[in-house]
C-alpha positions as CSV (number, residue, x, y, z in Angstrom):
1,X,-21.7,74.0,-49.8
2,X,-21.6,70.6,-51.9
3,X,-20.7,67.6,-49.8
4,X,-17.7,65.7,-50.8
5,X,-19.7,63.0,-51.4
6,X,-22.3,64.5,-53.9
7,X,-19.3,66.4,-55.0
8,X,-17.5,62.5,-56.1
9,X,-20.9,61.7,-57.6
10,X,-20.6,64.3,-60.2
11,X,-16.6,64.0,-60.9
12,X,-17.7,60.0,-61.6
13,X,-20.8,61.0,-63.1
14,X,-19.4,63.5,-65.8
15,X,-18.2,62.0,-69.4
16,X,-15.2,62.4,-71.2
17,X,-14.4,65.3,-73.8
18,X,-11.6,65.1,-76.2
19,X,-9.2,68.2,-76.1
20,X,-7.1,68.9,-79.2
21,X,-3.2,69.9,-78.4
22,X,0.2,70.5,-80.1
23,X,0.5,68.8,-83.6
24,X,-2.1,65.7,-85.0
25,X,-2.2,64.5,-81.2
26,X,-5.2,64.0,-79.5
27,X,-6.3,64.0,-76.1
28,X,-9.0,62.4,-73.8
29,X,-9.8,64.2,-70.5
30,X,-12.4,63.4,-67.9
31,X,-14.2,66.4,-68.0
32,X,-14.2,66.7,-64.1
33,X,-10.3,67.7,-65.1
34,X,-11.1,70.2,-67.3
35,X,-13.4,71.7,-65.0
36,X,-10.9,71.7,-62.1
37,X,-8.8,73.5,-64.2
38,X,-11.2,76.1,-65.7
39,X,-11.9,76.6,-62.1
40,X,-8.4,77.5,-61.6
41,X,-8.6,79.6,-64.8
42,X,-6.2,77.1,-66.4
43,X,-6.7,76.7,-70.1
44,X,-5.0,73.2,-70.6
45,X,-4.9,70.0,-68.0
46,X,-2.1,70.3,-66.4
47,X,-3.8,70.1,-62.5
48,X,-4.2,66.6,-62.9
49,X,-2.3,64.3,-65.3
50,X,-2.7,61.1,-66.9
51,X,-0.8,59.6,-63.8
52,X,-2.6,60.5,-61.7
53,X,-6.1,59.7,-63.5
54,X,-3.8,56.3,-64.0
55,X,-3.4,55.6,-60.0
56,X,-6.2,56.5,-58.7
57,X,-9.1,56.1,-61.2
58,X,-7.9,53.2,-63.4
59,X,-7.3,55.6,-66.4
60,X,-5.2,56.3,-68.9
61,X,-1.6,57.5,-69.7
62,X,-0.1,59.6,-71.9
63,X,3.2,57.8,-72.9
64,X,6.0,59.5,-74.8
65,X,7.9,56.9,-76.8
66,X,12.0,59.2,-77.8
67,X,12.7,56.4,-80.5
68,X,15.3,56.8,-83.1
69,X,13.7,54.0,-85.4
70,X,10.0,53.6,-86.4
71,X,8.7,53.1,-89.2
72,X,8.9,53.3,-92.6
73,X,12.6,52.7,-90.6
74,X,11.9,48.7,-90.2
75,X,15.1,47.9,-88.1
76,X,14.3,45.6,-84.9
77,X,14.0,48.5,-82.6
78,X,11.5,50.3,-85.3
79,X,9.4,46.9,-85.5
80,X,9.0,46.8,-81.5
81,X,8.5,50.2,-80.8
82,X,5.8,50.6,-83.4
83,X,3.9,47.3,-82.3
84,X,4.3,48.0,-78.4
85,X,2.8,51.6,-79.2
86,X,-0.2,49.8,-81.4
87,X,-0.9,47.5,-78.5
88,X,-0.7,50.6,-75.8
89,X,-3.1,52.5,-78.2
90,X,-5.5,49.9,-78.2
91,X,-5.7,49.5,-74.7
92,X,-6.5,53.3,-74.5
93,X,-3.8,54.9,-74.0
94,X,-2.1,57.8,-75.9
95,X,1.0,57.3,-77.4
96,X,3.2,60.0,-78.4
97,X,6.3,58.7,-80.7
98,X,8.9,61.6,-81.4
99,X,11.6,59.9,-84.0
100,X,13.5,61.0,-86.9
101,X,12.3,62.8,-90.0
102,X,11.9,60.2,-92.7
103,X,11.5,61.3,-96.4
104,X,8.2,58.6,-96.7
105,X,5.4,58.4,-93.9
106,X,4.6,56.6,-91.0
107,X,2.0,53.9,-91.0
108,X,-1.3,55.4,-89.5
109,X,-2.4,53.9,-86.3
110,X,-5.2,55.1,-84.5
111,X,-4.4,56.3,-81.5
112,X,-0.8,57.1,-81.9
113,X,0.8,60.3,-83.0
114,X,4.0,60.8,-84.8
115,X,6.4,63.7,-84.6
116,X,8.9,64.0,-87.0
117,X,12.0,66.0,-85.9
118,X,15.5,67.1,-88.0
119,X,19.1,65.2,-87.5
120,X,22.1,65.4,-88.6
121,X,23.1,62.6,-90.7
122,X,26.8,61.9,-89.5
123,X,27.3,58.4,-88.7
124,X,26.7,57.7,-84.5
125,X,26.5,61.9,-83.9
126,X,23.3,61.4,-85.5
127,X,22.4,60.0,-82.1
128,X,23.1,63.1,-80.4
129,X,21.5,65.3,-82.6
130,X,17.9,63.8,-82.9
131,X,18.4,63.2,-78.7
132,X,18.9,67.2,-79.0
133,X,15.7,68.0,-81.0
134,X,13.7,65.3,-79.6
135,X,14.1,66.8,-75.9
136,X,13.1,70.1,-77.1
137,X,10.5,69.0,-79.1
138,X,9.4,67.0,-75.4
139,X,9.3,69.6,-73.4
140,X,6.4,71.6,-76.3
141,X,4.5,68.3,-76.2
142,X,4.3,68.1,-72.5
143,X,3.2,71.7,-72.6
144,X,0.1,71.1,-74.2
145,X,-0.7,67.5,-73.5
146,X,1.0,66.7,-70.1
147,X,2.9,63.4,-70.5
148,X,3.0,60.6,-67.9
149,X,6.2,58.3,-68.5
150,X,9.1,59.0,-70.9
151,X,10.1,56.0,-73.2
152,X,14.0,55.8,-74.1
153,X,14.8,53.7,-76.4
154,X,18.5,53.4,-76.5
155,X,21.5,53.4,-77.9
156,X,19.6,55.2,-80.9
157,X,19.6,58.5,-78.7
158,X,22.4,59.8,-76.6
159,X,21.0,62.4,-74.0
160,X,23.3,63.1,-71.5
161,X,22.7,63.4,-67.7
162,X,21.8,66.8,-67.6
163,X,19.3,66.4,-70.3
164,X,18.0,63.2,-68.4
165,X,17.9,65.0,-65.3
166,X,15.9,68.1,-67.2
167,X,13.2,65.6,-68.4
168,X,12.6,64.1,-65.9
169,X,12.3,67.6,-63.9
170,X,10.4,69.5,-66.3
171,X,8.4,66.4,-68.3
172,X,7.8,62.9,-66.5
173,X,10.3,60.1,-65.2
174,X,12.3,58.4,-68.0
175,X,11.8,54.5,-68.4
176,X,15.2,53.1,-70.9
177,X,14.6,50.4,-73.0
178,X,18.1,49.1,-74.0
179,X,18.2,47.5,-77.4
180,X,21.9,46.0,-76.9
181,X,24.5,48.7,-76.6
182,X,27.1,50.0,-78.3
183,X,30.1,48.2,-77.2
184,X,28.2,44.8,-77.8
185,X,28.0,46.3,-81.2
186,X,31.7,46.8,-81.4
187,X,32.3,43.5,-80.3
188,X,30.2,42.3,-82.9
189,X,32.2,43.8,-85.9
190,X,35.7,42.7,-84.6
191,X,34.4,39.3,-84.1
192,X,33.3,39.4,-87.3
193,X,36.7,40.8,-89.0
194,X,38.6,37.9,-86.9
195,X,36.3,35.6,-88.7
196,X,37.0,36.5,-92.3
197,X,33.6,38.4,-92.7
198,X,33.3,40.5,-95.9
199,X,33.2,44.4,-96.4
200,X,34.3,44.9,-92.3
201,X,35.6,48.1,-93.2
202,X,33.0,49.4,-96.1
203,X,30.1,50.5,-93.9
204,X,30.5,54.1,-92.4
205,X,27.9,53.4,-89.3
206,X,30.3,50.5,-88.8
207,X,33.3,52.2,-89.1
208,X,32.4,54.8,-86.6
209,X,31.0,52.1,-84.2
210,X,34.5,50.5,-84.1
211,X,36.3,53.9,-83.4
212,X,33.6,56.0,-81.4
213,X,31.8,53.5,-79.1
214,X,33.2,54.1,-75.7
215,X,32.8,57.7,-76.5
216,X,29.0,56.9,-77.1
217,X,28.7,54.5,-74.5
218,X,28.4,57.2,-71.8
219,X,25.8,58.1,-73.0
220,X,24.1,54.8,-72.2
221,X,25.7,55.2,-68.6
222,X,23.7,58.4,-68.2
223,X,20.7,56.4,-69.4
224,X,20.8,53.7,-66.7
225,X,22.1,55.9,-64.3
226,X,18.9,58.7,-64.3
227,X,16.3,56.5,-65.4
228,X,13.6,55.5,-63.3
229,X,13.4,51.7,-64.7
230,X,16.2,50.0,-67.0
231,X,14.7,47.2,-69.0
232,X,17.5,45.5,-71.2
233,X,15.8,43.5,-73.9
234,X,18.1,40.2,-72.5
235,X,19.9,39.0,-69.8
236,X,22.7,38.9,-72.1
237,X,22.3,42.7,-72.6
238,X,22.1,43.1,-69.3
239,X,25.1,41.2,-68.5
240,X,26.7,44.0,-70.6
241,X,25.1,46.9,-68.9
242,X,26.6,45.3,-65.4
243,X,29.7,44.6,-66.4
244,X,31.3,47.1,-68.5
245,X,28.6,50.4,-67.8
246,X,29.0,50.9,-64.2
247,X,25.3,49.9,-63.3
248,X,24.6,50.9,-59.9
249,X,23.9,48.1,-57.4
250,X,20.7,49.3,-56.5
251,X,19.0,50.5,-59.8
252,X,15.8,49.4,-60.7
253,X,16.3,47.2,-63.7
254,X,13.7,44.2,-65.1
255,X,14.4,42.3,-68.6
256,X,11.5,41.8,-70.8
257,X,12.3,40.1,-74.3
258,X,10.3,41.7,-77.3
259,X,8.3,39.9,-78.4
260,X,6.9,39.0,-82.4
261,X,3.9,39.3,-84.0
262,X,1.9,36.1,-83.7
263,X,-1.0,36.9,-85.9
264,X,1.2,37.5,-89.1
265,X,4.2,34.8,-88.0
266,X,1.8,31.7,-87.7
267,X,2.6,28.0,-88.9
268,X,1.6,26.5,-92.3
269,X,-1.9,24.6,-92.2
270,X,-1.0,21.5,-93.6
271,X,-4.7,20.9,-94.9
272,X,-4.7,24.7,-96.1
273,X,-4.7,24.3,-100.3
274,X,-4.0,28.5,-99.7
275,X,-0.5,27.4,-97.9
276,X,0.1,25.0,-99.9
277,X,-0.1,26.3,-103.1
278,X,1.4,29.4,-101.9
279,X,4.5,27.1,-100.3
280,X,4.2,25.4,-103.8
281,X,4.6,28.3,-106.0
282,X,7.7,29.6,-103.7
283,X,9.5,26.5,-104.4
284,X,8.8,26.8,-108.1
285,X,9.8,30.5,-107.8
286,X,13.3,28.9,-106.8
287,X,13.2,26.0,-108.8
288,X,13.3,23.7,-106.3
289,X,13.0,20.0,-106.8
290,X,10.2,17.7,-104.6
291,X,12.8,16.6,-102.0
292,X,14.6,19.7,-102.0
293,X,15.3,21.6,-98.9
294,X,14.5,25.3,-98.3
295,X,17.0,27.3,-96.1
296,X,16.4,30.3,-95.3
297,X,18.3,33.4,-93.6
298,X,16.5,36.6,-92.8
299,X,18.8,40.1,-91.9
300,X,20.5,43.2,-93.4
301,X,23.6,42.4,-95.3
302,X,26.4,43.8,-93.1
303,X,29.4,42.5,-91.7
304,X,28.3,41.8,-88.2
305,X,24.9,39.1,-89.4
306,X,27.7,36.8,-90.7
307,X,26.6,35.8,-94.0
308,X,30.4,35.1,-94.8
309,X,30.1,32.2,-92.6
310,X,26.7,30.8,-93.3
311,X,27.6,30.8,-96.9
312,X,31.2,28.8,-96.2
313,X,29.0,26.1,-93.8
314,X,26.5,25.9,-96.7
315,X,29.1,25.1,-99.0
316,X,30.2,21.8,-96.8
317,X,26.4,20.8,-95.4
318,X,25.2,20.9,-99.4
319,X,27.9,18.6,-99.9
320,X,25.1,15.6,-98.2
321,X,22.3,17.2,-98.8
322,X,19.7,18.7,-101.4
323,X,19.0,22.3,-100.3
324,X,18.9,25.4,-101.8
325,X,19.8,28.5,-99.5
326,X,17.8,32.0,-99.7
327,X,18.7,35.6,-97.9
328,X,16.7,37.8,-97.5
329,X,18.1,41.0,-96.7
330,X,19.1,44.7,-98.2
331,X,22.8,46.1,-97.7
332,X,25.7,46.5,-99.7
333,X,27.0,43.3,-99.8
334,X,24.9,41.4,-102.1
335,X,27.9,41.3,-105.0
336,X,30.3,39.9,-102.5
337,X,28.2,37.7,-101.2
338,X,27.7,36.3,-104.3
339,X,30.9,36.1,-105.8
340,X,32.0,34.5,-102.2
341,X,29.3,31.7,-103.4
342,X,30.7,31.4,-107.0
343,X,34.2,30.6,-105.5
344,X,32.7,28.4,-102.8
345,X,31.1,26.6,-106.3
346,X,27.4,27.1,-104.8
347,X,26.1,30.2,-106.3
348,X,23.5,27.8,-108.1
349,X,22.3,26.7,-104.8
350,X,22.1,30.3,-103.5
351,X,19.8,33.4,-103.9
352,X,19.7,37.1,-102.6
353,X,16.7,38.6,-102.3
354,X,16.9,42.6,-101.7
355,X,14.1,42.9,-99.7
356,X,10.6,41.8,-99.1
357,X,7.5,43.2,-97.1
358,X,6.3,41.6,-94.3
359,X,3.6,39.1,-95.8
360,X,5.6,38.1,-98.3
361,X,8.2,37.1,-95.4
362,X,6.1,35.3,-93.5
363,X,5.3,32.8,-96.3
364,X,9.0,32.7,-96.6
365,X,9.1,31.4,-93.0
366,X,6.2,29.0,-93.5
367,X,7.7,27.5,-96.7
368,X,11.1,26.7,-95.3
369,X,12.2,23.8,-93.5
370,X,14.7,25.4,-91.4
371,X,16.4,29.1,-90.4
372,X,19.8,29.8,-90.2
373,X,20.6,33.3,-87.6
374,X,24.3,33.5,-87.7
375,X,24.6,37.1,-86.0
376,X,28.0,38.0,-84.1
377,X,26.1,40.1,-82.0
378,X,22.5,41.0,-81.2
379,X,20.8,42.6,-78.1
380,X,18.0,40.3,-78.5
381,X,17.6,39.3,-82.1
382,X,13.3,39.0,-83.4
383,X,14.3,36.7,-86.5
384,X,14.6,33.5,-84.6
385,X,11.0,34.3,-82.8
386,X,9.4,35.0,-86.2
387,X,10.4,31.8,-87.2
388,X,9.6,29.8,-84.5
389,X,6.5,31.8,-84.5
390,X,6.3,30.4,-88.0
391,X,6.9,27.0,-86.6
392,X,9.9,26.9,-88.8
393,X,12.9,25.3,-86.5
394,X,16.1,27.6,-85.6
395,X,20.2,27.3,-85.9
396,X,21.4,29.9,-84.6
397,X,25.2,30.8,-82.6
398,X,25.8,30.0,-78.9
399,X,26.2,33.4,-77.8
400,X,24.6,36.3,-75.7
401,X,21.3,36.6,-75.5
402,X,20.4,33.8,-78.5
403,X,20.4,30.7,-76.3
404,X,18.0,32.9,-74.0
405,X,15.5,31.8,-76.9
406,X,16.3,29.0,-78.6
407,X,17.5,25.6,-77.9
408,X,17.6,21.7,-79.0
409,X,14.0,21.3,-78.5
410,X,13.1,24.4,-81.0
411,X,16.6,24.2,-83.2
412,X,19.8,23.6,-82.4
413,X,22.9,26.2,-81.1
414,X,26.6,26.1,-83.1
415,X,29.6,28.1,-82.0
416,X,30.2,31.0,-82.7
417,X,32.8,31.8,-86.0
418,X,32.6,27.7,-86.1
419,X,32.0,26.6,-90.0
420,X,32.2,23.0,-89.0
421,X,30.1,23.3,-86.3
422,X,27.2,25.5,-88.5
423,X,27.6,23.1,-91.2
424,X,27.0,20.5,-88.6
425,X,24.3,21.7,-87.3
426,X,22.5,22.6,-90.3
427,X,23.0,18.7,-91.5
428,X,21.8,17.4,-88.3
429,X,19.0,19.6,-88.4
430,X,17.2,18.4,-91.5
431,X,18.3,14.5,-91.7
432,X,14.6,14.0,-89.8
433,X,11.5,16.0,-91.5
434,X,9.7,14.5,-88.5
435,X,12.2,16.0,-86.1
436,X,11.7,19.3,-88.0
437,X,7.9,19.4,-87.2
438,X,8.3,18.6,-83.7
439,X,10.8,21.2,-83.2
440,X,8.5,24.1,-85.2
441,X,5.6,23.2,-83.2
442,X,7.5,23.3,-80.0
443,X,9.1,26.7,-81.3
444,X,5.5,28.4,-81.8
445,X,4.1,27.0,-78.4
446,X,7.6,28.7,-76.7
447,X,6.7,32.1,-78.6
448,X,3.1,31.9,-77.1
449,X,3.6,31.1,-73.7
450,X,7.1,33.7,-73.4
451,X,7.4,36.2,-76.9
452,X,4.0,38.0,-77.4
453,X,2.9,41.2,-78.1
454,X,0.2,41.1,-75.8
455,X,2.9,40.2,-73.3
456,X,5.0,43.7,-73.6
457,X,2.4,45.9,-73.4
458,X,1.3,44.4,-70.1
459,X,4.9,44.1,-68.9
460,X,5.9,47.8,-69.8
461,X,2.9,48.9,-68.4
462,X,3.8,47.3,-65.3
463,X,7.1,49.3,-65.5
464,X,5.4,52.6,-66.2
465,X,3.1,52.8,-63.4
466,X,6.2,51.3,-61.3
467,X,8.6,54.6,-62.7
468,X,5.5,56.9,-62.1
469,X,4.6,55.7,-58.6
């Protein structure tokens, strides 16, 4: 008979082999498991799973991320979950992302495998739908490559308790990310029809949120009430979660803030003749005179980002100063935001962009001497972070989880719906170009030291072995 403790010299003594399973996954496997298992005449790991290589042996997990966004679907929860699951991947872990059939593909990471599953496309019941085939398409992935910790990323999937109980039964326990929720998204919209927004009532998504939230919303109940962890992405958010969802007192629940990409949001090098003839040629592009300010705005044109205002504030700050205003953003609003700035008399001070990658953003960020976030509501909101991770200072509204982020000594905060008090901000704001470089450099060392990447995959890591345990 072996000993046990020749036998624990071979288990640490055998290598890894790589076991192919369901789909373009890919597997690695001490091979002490597969033998185990072929012991057991078992033809696939399921003895011994990633959690448990995880507690006791320092290895690693297989993570299943149910997320209704990722890219080429660039919204803020498609932007975190894909570089959270880059960051897992690169600490060695296997990441498994089930999200929505898209008609172009998903960027390629190594490491990280994508399953594409039907919806319907009905505005909110879309939700339910793509939770529906997700969870099937779960349970087959867990068949052949045993999954560890299930990553919820709501309110973009509804699953009701019983299907929240049958994960976590039948696949792994269920960590739920909240991105805001749905009545904050409500909230949002009739805020922003009290203030005079445009085009409240031309988006369908937005049409069904103001009708059909609390009928969604418990779905997010169900969510915080059979999930192992509840990480709201603000204290704002979950404010929300306590106040109107029936948390219960004693449920496991941590906030972690996403945070932005550092590496790509950095400052401009002032001695760099790259960013400065790059920040040169942007002003050209706009026409922009030598003492000319650049304002900038970054978000999808729809009601709730409250473009409406910003354009109205604009209108009185360009009064005293010499700025020129971009946004950069796709919706459907573009002609009335435009003809809003013709009758304001500042549609010569004004441009739209449709859209712009990611590179070309960030030199947007780096050439501008200040952001303006005027969003109604957010869970979080990433475009003040890119900025101050751009060392770009931030004006942004006094509400939810915004002043969690930004404050006098990065930006400054203006009421909420206030024109006068935006477009007093915004002239306060750039009256000092030294207090603008203060402020950005501040606003980069905040992102650092609070808003990294880096940051959220140790945090959530924290929180899986925590649900797992």
């Amino acid at each position: 008979m072996v000993s046990t403790m020749a036998f624990s010299s071979f288990l640490v003594g055998i290598t890894t082999v790589t076991w192919t399973g369901r789909g373009s996954s890919m597997g690695n496997y001490p091979s002490w498991v597969l033998f185990l298992n072929h012991c057991r005449g078992i033809s696939t790991p399921v003895l011994f799973n990633n959690a448990s290589l995880d507690r006791f042996t320092g290895g690693t997990m297989h993570i299943a991320m149910i997320s209704g966004e990722y890219p080429p679907r660039w919204g803020g929860m498609g932007s975190t979950v894909y570089h959270l699951s880059s960051k897992l991947a690169a600490m060695g872990h296997r990441i498994s992302v089930i999200t929505r059939k898209s008609r172009e593909n998903s960027p390629i990471l190594e490491g990280v495998s994508i399953i594409e599953v039907p919806w319907v496309k009905i505005p909110l019941e879309f939700t339910r739908s793509y939770g529906k085939t997700a969870l099937k398409e779960l349970v087959l992935l867990h068949a052949d490559e045993p999954v560890d910790v299930v990553h919820l990323h709501c309110p973009m999937v509804s699953w009701s308790s019983k299907q929240l109980d049958r994960c976590r039964r039948e696949v792994a326990p269920v960590v739920s990310s909240m991105h805001g929720t749905w009545l904050g998204e409500r909230d949002g919209l009739t805020l922003a029809a009290s203030f005079g927004e445009p085009a409240v009532w031309s988006n369908p998504n937005d049409i069904a949120i103001r009708f059909m939230a609390s009928r969604y919303a418990r779905f997010e109940k169900s969510a915080i009430r059979h999930s192992a962890v509840v990480v709201p992405n603000s204290r704002a958010t979950k404010l929300d979660l306590e106040s109107r969802y029936d948390a219960p007192s004693d449920w496991d629940c941590e906030v972690i803030h996403w945070g932005v990409d550092t590496s790509m949001f950095v400052p401009m090098h002032l001695d760099s003749e790259e960013d400065t003839h790059k920040k040169n040629e942007i002003r050209r592009k706009y026409g922009l005179g030598p003492d000319t300010l650049l304002l900038l705005a970054v978000g999808r044109l729809a009601a709730r980002k409250g473009h409406g205002l910003l354009l109205k504030a604009f209108a009185r700050a360009a009064k005293s100063t010499d700025s020129h205003m971009v946004i950069i953003g796709r919706g459907s609003l573009r002609r009335k935001l435009y003809r809003l700035a013709a009758k304001l008399g500042i549609s010569h001070r004004v441009t739209i962009e449709s859209g712009m990658g990611f590179e070309q953003i960030s030199e947007m960020y780096r050439a501008s001497d200040l952001v303006i976030y005027p969003s109604y509501y957010e869970g979080q909101g990433l475009i003040p972070l890119e900025a101050m991770s751009s060392g770009t200072p931030v004006v942004t509204v006094d509400h939810g989880p915004l002043p969690e982020m930004v404050d006098d000594s990065v930006g400054a905060l203006f009421e909420i719906g206030s024109v006068d008090s935006l477009a007093k901000a915004i002239i306060s704001e750039v009256s000092s170009k030294q207090s603008l470089l203060k402020k950005g450099a501040e606003g980069r060392r905040r992102v650092l030291d609070r808003f990294t990447l880096d940051g959220n995959a140790e945090d959530f890591l924290a929180v899986y072995r925590r649900a797992i345990s």
